[in-house]
C-alpha positions, 0 to 999 in steps of 0.5 A: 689572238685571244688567251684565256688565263689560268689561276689556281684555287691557290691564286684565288687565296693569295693573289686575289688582288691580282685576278680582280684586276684581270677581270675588271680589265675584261679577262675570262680566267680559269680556275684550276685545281690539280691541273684540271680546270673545275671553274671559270670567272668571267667579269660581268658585263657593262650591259648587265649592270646597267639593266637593274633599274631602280622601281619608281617609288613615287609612281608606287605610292600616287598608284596606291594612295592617289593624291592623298596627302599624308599625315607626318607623324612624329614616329620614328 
């Protein structure tokens, strides 16, 4: 059965350590403040990681300059 943890604002300040690793574990957490939930944590997906791509820089430059060769100046 699936329980959803509760930390207070409380929690977060003193036991931020112990929550992290709740999420990282894959808990969706509540935040409390007052016995009233006034937020929920939950951990990022291994999907939503892996969709960032990094440009093709390479592929940028040959679109931009073509098979020029560029001179390396000694700036720096």
């Amino acid at each position: 059965m699936y329980r959803m943890m509760k930390a207070s604002v409380r929690d977060l300040r003193y036991e931020f350590k112990k929550i992290e690793r709740l999420l990282r574990q894959g808990e969706e957490i509540q935040i409390t403040k007052r016995r009233r939930v006034i937020a929920r944590l939950v951990p990022e997906s291994e999907e939503g990681k892996n969709k960032k791509k990094m440009p093709d820089f390479r592929a940028r430059m040959r679109k931009i300059f073509g098979d020029k060769v560029l001179a390396v100046s000694g700036a720096i």
